[in-house]
C-alpha positions as CSV (number, residue, x, y, z in Angstrom):
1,X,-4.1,20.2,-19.5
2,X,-7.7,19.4,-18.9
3,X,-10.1,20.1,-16.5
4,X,-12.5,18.0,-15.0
5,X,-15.6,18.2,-13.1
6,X,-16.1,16.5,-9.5
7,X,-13.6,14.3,-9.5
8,X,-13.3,12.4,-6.3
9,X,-10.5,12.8,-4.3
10,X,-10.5,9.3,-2.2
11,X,-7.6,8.3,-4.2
12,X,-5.5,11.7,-4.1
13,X,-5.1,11.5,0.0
14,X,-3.6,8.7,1.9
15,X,-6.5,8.8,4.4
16,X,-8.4,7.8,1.4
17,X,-11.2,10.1,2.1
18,X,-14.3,10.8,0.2
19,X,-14.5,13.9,-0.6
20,X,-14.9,15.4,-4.2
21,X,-13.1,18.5,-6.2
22,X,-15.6,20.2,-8.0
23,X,-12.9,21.1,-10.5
24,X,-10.3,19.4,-11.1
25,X,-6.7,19.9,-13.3
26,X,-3.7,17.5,-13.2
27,X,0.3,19.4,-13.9
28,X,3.2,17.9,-15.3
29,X,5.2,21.2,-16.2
30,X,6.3,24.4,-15.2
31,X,4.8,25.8,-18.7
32,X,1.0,23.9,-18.1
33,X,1.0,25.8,-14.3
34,X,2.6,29.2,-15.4
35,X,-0.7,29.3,-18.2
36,X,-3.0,28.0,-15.6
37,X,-2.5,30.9,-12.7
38,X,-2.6,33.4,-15.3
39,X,-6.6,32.4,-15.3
40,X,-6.9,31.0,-11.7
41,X,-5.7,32.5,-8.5
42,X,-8.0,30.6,-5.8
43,X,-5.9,27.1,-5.7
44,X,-6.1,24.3,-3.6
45,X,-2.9,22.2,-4.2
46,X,-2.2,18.5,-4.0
47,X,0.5,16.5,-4.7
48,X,1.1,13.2,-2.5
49,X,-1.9,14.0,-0.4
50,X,0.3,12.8,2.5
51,X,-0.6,15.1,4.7
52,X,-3.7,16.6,5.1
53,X,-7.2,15.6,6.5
54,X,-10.1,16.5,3.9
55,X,-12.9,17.0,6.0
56,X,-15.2,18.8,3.2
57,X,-15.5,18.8,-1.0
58,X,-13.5,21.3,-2.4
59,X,-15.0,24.4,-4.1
60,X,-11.6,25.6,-5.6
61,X,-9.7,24.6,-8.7
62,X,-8.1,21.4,-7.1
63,X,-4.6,21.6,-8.8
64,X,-2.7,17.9,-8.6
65,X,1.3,18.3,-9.2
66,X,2.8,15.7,-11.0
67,X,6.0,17.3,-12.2
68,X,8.8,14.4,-12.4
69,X,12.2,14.7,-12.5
70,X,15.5,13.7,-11.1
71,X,18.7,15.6,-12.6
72,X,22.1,15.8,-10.8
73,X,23.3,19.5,-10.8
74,X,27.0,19.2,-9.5
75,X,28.9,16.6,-8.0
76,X,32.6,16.3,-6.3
77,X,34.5,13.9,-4.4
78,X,32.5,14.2,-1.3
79,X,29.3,15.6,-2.4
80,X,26.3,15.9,-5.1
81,X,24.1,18.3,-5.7
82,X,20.3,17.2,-7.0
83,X,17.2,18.7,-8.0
84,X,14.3,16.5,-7.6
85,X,10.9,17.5,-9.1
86,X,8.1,18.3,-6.8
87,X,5.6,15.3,-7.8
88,X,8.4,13.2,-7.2
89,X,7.4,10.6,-4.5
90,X,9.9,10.5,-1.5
91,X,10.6,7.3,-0.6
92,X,11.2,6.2,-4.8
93,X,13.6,9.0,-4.0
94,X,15.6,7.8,-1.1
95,X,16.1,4.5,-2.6
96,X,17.1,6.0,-5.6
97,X,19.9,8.0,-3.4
98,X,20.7,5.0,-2.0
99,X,21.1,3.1,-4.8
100,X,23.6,5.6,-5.7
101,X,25.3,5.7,-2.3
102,X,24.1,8.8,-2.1
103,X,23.9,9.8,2.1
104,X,21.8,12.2,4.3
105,X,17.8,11.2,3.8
106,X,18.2,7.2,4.6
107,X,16.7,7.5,7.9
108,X,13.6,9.0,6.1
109,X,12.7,6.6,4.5
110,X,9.0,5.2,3.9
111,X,7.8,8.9,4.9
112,X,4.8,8.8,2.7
113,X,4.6,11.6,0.1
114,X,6.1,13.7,-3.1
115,X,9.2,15.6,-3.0
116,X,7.4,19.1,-3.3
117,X,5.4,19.0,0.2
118,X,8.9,17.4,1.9
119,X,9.7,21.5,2.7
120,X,6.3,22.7,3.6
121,X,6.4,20.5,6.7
122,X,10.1,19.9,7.3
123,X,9.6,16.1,7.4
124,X,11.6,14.3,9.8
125,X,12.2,10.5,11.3
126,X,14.8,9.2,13.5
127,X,17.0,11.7,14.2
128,X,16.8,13.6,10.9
129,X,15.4,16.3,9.5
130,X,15.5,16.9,5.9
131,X,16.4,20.8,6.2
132,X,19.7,19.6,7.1
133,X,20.2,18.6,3.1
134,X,18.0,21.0,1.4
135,X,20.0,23.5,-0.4
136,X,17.4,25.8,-2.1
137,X,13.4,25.0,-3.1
138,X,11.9,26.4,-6.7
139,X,8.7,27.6,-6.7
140,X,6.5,30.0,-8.9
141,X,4.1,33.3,-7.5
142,X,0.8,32.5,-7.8
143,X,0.0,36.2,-8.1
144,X,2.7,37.2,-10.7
145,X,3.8,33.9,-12.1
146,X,7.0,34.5,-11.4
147,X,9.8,31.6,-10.7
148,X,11.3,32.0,-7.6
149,X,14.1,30.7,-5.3
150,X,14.3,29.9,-2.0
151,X,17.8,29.0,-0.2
152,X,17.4,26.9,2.8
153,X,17.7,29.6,5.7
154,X,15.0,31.4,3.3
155,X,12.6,28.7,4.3
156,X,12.7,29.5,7.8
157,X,12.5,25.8,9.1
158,X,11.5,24.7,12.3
159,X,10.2,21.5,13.6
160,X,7.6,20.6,11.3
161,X,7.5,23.8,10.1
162,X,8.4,26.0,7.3
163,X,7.9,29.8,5.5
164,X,5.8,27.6,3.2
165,X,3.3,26.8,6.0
166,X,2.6,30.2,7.1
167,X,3.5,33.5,5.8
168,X,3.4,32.0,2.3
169,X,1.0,29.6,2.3
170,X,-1.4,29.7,-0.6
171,X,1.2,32.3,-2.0
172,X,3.3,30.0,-3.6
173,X,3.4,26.8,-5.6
174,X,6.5,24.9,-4.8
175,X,7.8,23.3,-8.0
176,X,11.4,21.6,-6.8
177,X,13.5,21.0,-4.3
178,X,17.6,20.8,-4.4
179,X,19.7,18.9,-2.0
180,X,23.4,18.3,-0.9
181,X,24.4,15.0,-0.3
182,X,27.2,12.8,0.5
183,X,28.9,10.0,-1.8
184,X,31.6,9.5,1.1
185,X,32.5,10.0,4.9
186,X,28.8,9.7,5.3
187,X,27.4,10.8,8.5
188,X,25.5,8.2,9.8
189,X,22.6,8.9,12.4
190,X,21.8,5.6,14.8
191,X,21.4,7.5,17.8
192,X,17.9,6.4,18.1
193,X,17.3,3.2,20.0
194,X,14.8,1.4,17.6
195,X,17.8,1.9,14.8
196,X,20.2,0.4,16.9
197,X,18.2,-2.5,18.3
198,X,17.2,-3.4,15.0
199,X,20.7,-3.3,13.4
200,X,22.3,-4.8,16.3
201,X,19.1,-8.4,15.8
202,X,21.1,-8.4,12.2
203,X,24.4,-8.4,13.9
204,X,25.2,-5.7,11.7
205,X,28.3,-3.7,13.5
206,X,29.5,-1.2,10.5
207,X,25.5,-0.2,9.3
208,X,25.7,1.2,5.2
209,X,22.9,3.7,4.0
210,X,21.1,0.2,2.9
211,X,21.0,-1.0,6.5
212,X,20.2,2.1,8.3
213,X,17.1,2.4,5.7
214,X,16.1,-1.0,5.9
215,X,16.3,-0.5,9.5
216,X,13.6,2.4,9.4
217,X,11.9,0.5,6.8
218,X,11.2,-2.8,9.1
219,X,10.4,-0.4,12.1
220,X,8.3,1.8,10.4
221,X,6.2,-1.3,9.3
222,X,6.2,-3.1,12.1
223,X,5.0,0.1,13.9
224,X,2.8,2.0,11.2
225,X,-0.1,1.0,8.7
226,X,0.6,1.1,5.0
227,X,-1.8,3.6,3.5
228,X,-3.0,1.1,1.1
229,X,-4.3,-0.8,3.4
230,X,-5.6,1.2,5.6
231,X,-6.5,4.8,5.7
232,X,-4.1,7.2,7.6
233,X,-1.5,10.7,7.2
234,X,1.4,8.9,9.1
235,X,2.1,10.4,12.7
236,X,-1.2,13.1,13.6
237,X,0.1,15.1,16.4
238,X,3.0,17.1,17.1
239,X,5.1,15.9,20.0
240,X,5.2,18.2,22.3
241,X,7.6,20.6,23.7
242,X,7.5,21.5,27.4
243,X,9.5,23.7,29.7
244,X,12.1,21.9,33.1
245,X,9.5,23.0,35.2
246,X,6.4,21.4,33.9
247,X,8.9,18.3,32.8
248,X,9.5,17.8,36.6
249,X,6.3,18.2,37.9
250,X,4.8,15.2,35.4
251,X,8.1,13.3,35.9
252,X,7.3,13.0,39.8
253,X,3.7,12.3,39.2
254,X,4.2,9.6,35.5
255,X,8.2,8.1,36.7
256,X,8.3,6.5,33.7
257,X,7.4,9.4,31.3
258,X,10.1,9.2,28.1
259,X,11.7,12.2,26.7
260,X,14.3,13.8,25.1
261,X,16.1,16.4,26.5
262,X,16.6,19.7,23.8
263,X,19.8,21.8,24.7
264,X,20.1,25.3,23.4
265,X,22.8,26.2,21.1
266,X,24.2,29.2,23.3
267,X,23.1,28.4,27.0
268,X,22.2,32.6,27.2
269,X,19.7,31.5,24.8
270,X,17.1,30.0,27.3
271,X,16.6,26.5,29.6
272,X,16.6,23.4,28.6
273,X,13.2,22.0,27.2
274,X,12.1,18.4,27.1
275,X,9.9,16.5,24.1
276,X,7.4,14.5,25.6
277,X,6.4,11.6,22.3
278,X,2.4,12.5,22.0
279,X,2.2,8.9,21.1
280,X,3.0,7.6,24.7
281,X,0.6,10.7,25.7
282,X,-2.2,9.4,23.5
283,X,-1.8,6.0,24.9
284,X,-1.4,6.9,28.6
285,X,-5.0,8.6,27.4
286,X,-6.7,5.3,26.8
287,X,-6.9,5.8,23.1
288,X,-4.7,3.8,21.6
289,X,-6.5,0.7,19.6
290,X,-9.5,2.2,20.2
291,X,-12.4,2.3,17.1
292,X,-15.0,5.0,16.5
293,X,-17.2,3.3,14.1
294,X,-14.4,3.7,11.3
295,X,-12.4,6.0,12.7
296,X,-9.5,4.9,15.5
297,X,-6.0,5.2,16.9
298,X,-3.6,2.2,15.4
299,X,-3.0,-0.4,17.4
300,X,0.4,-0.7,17.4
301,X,1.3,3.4,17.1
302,X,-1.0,5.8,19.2
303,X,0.2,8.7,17.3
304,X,-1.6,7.2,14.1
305,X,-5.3,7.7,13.7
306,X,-6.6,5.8,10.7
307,X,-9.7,5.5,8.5
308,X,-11.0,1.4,8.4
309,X,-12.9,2.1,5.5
310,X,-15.7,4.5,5.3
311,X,-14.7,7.4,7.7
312,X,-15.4,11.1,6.9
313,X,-12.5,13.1,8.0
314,X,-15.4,14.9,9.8
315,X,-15.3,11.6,12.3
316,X,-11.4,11.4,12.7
317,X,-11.2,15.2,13.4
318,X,-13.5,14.7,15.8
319,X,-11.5,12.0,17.7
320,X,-8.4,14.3,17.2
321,X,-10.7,16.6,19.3
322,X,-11.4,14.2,21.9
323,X,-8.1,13.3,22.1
324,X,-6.5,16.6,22.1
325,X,-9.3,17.7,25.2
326,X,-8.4,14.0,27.5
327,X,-4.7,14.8,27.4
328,X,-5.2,18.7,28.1
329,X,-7.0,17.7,31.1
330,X,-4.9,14.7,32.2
331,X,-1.6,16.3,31.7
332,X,-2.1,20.3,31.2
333,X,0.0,19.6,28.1
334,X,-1.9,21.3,24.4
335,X,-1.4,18.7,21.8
336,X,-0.6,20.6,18.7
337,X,-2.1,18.7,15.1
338,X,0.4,18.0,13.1
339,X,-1.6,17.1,9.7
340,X,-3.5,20.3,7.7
341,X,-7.2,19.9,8.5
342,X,-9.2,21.3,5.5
């Protein structure tokens, strides 16, 4: 364990920015972090880098996880139980399950990032979120040190949401993350259109894991640009959740708005609420394609803002602003950012 002194951190987040850690530590074990927060309590974590915007240099201890690992825990006839490392990265994971005919994640996959931030922000794709196979999460007390256990309603997940992301944020470091799977009677999810439109061009009628992921797969690229190549955190904004009555009112006014329509569970519970996509929102804005210098919205997906090359996350915040303020005033709805702006 070694630290180093400003290190830059253009190839530790997928928006590739510029920005440098004026300390710097990389951790592959549980024994390596335990001795490190017995000395340092102000951390700023990273692990995939997936999900964040960095819009200044970092004054803390930047702390980089790279713990790997991939053990099964338990297994029967129907399911398995397996704890993935957090500096795992998530999609080497879901083709691993696959491989395996392991089912539940294969709709999520190319989702760009580790294991260990998959939690924090409840990611989600098609249909699916992943709290639905996440059994527990491991993680260790900054303050104490301590190894602790979370069991999935524990985590409090919402949609893109989680404990981890407020009242324990900065508290904890999460270190693993266990899931339940299925090895049979797998419960496939091809509700979505783009799923189905894309297995039904392969004339594929009875879909396997490997279909429905290469499905997402070929959507995901034919819709999204690969980090590599150009700078971005996957989808920016939050879509949006609005109540009948405001639904209706920018139904009669936009005909063709798209939605989905969200049900409660228990009808005492409260009306029915509609998501509104922010991408459609974003490009009924006039932003979509559009460059700012080196900052823009994708071409293809409106609810991707990306980095051409030089962009400070300063500039693409700033578009998220301008964005954020046409669509307020066009359609009185608050677009919510989905990405952590540091």
């Amino acid at each position: 364990m070694k630290v180093q002194q400003n290190i830059s951190l253009k190839n530790y987040n997928t928006f590739g920015i510029s920005t440098n850690a004026k300390r710097f530590v990389s951790i592959s074990s549980y024994y390596d972090l335990q001795q490190l927060i017995k000395v340092e309590k102000d951390l700023f974590l990273i692990s995939g880098g997936s999900n964040m915007l960095l819009t200044k240099d970092i004054e803390k201890l930047v702390v980089h996880i790279d713990m790997k690992g991939i053990s099964i825990d338990n297994e029967d006839d129907n399911f398995v139980y397996i704890t993935v490392n957090a500096g795992e990265n998530w999609h080497e994971f879901v083709l691993f399950c696959i491989a395996e005919n392991y089912g539940g994640i294969e709709n999520l996959s190319l989702i760009p990032g580790n294991v260990g931030t998959c939690p924090i922000q409840n990611i989600g794709a098609y249909g699916v979120e992943v709290k639905d196979t996440i059994i527990k999460v491991e993680a260790i007390e900054i303050e104490t040190g301590k190894r602790v256990t979370f069991s999935n309603k524990d985590c409090e997940f919402g949609y893109r949401n989680s404990i981890f992301k407020n009242k324990l944020k900065g508290k904890v470091i999460l270190t693993a993350v266990s899931f339940k799977l299925t090895k049979k009677k797998h419960q496939l999810n091809t509700s979505y259109g783009a799923i189905e439109a894309e297995l039904a061009s392969k004339n594929i009628r009875k879909p396997t894991l490997k279909d429905i992921s290469d499905a997402v797969i070929a959507i995901r690229k034919s819709k999204l640009p690969d980090p590599k190549e150009i700078g971005n955190s996957g989808s920016f904004f939050k879509n949006p959740v609005i109540s009948k009555e405001q639904f209706l009112k920018l139904q009669k006014e936009y005909p063709n708005i798209p939605f989905y329509e969200i049900k409660p569970f228990d009808c005492a519970q409260g009306d029915i609420t509609y998501k509104v996509p922010a991408g459609w929102l974003v490009e009924q804005s006039g932003f979509k394609g559009k460059r700012f210098g080196d900052a823009g919205v994708h071409e293809k997906q409106a609810l991707v803002l990306v980095n051409y090359g030089n962009a400070s996350g300063e500039e693409i915040y700033a578009l998220a602003k301008k964005i954020q303020k046409k669509i307020s005033k066009k359609f009185r709805i608050p677009l919510e950012i989905e990405v952590n702006v540091i």
